[in-house]
N, C-alpha and C positions, 0 to 999 in steps of 0.2 A: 376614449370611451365613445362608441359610436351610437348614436339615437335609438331610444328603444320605442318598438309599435304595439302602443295596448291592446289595437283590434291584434296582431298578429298574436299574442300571449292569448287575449280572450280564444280565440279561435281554436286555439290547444288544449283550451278547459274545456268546451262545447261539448264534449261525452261527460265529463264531470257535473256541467251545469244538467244536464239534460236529466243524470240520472243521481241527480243530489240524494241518498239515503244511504244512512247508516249503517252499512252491515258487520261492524266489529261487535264482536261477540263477548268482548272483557266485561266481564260482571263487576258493578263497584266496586268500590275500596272498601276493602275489607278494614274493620279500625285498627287492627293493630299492624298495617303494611305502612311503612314509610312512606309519606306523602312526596317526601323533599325527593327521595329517592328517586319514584314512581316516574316526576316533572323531568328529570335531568335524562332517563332513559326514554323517555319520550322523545323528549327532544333531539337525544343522541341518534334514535331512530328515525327522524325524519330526516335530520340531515342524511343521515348515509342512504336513504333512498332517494332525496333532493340530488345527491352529489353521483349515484350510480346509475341512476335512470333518469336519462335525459327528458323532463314532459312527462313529468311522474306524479303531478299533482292532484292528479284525476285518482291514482291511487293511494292514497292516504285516508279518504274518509273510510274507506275495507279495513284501514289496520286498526286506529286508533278512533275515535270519539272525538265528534266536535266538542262537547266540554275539554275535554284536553286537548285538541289541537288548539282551542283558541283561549287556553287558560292561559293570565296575562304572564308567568313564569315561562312557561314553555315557549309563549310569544316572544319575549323578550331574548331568550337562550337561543334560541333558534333564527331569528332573525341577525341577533348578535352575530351570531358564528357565518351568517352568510354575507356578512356587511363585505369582509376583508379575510382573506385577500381572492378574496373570488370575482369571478366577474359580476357585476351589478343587474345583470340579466339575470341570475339567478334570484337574489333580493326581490326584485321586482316583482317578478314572476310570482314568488311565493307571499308577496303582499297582497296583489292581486287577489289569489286563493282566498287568502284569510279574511279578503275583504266580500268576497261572493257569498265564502261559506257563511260569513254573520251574517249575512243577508238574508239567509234562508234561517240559521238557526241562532236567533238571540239570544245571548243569554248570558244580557245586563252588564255589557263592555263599554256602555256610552260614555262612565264617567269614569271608566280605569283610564291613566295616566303614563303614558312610557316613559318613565324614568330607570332614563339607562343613559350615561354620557357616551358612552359610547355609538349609542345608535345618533342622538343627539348631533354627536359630530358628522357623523356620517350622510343621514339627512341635511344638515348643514353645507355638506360638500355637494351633495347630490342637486340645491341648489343655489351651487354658484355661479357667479356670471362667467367664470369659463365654460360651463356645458353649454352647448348647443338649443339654439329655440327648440327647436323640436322635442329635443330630448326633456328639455326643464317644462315643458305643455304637458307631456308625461306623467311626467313626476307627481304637479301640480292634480294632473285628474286623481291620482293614487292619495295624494294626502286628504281631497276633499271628500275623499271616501273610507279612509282607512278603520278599521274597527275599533282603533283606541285611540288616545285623543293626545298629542304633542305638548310640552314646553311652549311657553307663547312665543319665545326666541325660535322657535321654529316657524310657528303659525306665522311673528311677523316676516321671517327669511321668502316665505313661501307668498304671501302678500306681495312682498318687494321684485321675488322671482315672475309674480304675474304680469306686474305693470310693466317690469322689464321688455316682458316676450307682449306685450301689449292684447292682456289676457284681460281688463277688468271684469268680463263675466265670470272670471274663475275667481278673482277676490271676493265677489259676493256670495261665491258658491260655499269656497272655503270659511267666509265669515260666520256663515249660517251654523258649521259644524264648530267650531272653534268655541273654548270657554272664554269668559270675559276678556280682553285684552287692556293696552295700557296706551299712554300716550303715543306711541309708535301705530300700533295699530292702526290707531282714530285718524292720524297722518295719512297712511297707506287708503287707507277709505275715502276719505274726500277725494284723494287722487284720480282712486276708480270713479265715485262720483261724478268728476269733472272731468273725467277722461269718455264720460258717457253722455255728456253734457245736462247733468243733474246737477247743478251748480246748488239750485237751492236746497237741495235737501244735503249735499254736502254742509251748507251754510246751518241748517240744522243740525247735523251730526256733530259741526264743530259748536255749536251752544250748548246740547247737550255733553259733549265732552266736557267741557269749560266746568260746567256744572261739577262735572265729577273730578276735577282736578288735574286733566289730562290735557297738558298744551301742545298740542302739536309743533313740531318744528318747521323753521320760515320755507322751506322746499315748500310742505302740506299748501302751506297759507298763502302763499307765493303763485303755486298752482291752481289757488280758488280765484286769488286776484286776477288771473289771468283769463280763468271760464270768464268771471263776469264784467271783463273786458270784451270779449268776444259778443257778450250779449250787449252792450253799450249800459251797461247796467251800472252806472260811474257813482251812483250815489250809495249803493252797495260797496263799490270799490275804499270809499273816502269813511265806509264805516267800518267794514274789516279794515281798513290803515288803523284807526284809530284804536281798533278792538287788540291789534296785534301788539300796538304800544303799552297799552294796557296790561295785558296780559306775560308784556315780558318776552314779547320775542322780536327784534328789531328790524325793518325793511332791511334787505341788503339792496345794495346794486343792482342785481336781477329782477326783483320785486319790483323796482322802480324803470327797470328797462322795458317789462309786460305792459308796467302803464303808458310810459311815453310811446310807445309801437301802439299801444291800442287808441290812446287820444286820436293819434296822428292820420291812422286806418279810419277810426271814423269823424275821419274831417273835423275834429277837434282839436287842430296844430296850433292855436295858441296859448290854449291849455298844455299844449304839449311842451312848447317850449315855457310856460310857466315853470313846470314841475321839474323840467329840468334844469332850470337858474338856479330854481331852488335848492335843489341837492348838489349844487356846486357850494354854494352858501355855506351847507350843514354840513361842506371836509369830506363829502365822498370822492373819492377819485375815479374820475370819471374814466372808462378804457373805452377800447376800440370799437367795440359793439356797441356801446351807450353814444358814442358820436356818431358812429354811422346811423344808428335808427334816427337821431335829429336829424341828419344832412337828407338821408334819404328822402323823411318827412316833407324838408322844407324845399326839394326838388321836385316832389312831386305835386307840392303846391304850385309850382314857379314860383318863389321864390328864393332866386338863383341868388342875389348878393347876399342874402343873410345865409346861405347855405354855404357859401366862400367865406363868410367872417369865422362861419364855425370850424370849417377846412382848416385855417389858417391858424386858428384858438387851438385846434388838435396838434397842429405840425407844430406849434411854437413849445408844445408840452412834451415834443421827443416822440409823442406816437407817430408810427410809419404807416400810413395806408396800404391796405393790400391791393387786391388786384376789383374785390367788389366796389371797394369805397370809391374807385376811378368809375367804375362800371357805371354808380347810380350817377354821379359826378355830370359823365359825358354823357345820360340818358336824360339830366333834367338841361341839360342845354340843347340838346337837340329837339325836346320837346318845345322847346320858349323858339325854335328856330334857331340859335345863336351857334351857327354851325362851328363859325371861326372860333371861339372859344371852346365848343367841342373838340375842335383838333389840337388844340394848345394842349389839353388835357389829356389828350387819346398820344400823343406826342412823348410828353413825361412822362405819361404810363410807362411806354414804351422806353424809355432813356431809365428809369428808374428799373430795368430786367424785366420788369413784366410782358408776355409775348401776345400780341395778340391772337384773339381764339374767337371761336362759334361766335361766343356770347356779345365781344364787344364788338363785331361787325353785324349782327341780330339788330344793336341796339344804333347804331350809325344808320343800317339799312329802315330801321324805321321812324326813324328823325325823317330821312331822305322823304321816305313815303307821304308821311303825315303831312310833311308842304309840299310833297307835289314834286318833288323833285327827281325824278324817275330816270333823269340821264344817271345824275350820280347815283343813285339808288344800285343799277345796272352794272355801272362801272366797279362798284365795291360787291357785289354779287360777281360777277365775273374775276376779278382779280383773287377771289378766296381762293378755288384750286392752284394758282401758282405761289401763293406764300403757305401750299400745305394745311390750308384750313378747311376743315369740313363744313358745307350745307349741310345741315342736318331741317326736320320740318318745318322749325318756328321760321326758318330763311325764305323757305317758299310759300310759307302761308301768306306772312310780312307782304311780298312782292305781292302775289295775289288778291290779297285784299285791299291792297293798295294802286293796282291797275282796275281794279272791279269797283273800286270810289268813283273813279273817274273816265266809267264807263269803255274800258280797253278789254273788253272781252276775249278780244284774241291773242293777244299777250298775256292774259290769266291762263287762257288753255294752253297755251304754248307752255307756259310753264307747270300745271298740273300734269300733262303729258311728260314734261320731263320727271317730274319728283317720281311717276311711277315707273320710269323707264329706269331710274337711280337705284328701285328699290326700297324707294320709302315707301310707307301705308297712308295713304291719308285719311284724315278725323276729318270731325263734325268742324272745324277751321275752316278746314280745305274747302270744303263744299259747299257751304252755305252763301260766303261772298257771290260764287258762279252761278248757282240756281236763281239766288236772287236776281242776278242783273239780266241775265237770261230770259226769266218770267219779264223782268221789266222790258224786255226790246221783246217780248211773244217767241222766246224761240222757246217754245212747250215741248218739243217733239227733245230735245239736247237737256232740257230742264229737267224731265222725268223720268227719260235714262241718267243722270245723276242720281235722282233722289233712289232708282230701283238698285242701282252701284250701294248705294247709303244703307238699302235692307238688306243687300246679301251682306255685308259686311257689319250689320248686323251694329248699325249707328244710326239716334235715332234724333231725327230733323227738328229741328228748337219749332216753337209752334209759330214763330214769324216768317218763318220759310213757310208752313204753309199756306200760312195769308198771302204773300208773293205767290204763291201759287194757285190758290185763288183768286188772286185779283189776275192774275197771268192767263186764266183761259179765259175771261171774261173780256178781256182786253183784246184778243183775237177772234173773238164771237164764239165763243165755245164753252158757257155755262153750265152746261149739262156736268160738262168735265169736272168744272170746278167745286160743284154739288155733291161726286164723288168724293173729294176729296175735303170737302166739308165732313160729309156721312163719316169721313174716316176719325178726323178730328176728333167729334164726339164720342164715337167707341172707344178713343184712347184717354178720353176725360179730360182732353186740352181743349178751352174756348177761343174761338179764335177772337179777332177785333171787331167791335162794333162796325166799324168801316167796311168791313171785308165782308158782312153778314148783308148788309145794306147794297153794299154795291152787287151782291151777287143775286137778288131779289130784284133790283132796278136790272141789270142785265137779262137773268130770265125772263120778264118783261117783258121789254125789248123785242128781245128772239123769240117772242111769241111761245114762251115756256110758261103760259098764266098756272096750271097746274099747280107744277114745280116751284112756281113762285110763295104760289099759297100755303103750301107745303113746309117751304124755308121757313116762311112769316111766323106760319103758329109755332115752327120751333122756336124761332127769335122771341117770341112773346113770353114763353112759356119758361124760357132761360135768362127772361129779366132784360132783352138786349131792347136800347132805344132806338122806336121806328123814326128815320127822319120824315121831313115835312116832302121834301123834292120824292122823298120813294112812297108815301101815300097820292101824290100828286099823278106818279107815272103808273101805279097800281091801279088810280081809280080810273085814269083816261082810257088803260087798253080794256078795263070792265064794261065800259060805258059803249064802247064803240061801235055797238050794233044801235046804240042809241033807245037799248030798251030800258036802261037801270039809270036813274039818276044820280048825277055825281052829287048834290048835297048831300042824298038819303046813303050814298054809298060812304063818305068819307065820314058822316057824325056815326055811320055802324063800326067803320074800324076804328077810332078814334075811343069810343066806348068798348072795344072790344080789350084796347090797352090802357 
């Protein structure tokens, strides 16, 4: 079934839209004309003009009358007969229509109900998770518009199909259309919620659920535990646990894996490994995921022997390590410096099938870096092409930022020249270590053709690069420069550092920019920044220096002036 394009369908109604009116000429029903009759030839008429004229939609309001095209019989027979075994571009198509033309002419379809299993099914199929994102994005815009109103087992199929295709604006779309729904629903909601990072009003949706009897299942609640793990929001967390017990639906595993990753992310690792003792305690069987986020955890802390005791607690229970769990393994040893134990592990990786790849010489190469170790660093960058592993960017960043710590700027270049000569792009990574340290040694002229590399490509400089850069012309006697690129700061609504506002006032100064100096100041004042004492000091001597202004009367007027 290949993805169907609403604008392409729209675009074939556009003489239809344009000249939406009625021109059929059938005078009512007369009373004594068979109604049931009337609905079936109807119907039987549209189809054979749907099925003989291709893009025939535009002709149908000429034959018959919107009250009967969109009478819920004719609806239903007609749509019925197009489900199967026709292509679903036809359906489509003609949903569309029926949804335009109630657009223009209502008349009072909001609470008609399609009960029809057959279409039931059909939409059902239309979304499952075999069709295609695009196509099920589709579908979805058709059902939050349709003229008459679904089974809730559809509404929720079509909720489920949104989160899927990572649609939650279409689940609020569709909610809005939808009659009351049920516990399922109320699930699918929070989802979108929390997938929009609305945690609390999800947190609300499921109170008032509760209210009405509707308990979502542990996925929903699982999902919310998770938003407001992201927000550190832990005392919310410990009262949804308790709400979920309550109410009869029990943490799994997963629930309890959201937590311990979210402790752990915000530096709350011994709450983290609390809750994980804990749920050893309570019979849960802990898998492979649920260990790796502890090891990871307590690697990233360095705490590398309790991260072995856990290794070891895993391997004694028959779980086999994959190829990540080495990964974080050899990354928290390399970060503690503990190289020799990095290789012990990077070793058995290896003896155990696993091959090394990108990732675990990424993760070696930046141990290397981080102490300085740059022979080795070199020698494991250099041997990747002959065991057949690819450099990919994070390898040249790594290097880069790691010779531009310790001031080897031309071993940074050397190698940005190559990543581009390879055919990588480089990012906001690449670039920032170089300009930085650049600005730091004044080379401005090599620093600015970076940052103008950084606009055509249309990547944009973190606002610490431009304080380096500002502090960078001032450092070379060329404040004017750096006042440019002050002026720029502001129209993009980034402040730079108090430091970098000051120094670049004490500079103008200096170089005899009194103006320009005055200039920065009232902006500094006026944006809240604090004047230091040493920059009133060197403000007031170069004012003073024709010896007409006194420096008391000068420093208690700025001084009052902030």
């Amino acid at each position: 079934m290949h993805p169907l394009g609403l604008r392409r369908i729209a675009t074939s109604l556009r003489p239809f839209n344009k000249h939406f009116i009625c021109t059929a000429t059938s005078s009512p029903l007369p009373p004594q004309q068979d109604e049931e009759s009337l609905l079936i030839r109807t119907s039987q008429s549209i189809l054979q003009t749907l099925l003989t004229k291709p893009r025939s939609e535009s002709l149908l309001p000429s034959l018959h009358s919107p009250s009967l095209l969109l009478h819920p019989s004719v609806m239903t027979h007609t749509l019925s007969s197009l489900s199967r075994p026709h292509p679903p571009v036809l359906f489509l198509r003609y949903l569309l229509f029926l949804s335009e033309l109630h657009q223009l002419h209502p008349v009072g379809l909001s609470s008609h109900h399609l009960n029809s299993p057959s279409l039931t099914s059909f939409f059902l199929h239309l979304l499952s998770p075999k069709q295609k994102p695009e196509f099920t994005t589709e579908v979805l815009k058709l059902v939050s518009i349709a003229p008459f109103k679904f089974c809730t087992k559809v509404y929720n199929a079509a909720l489920s199909a949104a989160l899927r295709v990572r649609r939650s604006d279409l689940v609020l779309e569709i909610y809005k259309v939808m009659p009351p729904g049920d516990a399922v629903t109320v699930g699918f909601l929070i989802q979108a919620f929390c997938e929009e990072g609305k945690t609390m009003e999800a947190y609300r949706l499921l109170k008032d659920g509760l209210k009405n009897g509707f308990v979502p299942d542990v996925i929903a609640l699982t999902k919310l535990v998770s938003g407001f793990c992201n927000e550190r929001n832990f005392d919310k967390v410990s009262q949804l646990l308790h709400l979920m017990i309550g109410v009869g639906v029990v943490p799994d595993l997963y629930t309890y894996q959201n937590i311990i990753h979210g402790l752990f992310v915000n530096g709350l690792g011994e709450e983290g490994l609390r809750v994980f003792n804990e749920i050893k305690i309570r019979g849960y069987k802990i898998d492979l995921v649920t260990y790796c986020t502890v090891i990871d955890g307590l690697c990233k802390m360095g705490r590398m022997e309790e991260a072995k005791r856990i290794w070891d607690e895993m391997a004694s229970k028959g779980i086999t390590p994959n190829k990540y769990s080495y990964c974080m393994v050899i990354n928290g040893y390399c970060k503690i410096g503990d190289f020799e134990t990095a290789y012990k592990v990077y070793d058995e990786m290896l003896e155990k099938g696993f091959k090394a790849n990108t990732l675990t010489c990424n993760i070696m190469i930046a141990g290397f870096c981080l102490h300085e170790k740059f022979d080795d660093a070199i020698k494991m960058f250099d041997e990747m092409p002959t065991e057949g592993i690819v450099r990919d960017l994070i390898t040249y960043n790594t290097l880069i930022k790691g010779f531009c710590k310790v001031g080897n700027i031309d071993k940074a270049m050397d190698l940005y020249n190559e990543l581009v000569s390879c055919g990588l792009e480089p990012n906001v990574s690449t670039f920032t270590p170089i300009i930085e340290v650049l600005c730091e040694e004044g080379q401005m002229v090599k620093a600015v053709e970076l940052m103008k590399c950084m606009e055509e490509k249309k990547l944009e400089t973190l606002v610490r690069t431009n304080d380096c850069v500002i502090n960078g012309f001032c450092k070379i006697g060329k404040p004017e420069e750096g006042m440019v690129f002050l002026v720029t700061m502001l129209k993009n609504n980034t402040k730079p550092k108090n430091e970098t506002v000051n120094n670049l006032v004490e500079s103008l100064c200096l170089f005899g920019k009194i103006d320009d100096s005055l200039l920065v100041l009232n902006t500094m004042v006026e944006m809240g920044f604090d004047l230091e004492k040493r920059l009133c000091d060197v403000l007031v001597e170069h004012l003073c220096k024709d010896g007409l202004l006194s420096y008391d009367v000068l420093v208690d007027e700025i001084l009052v002036g902030i």
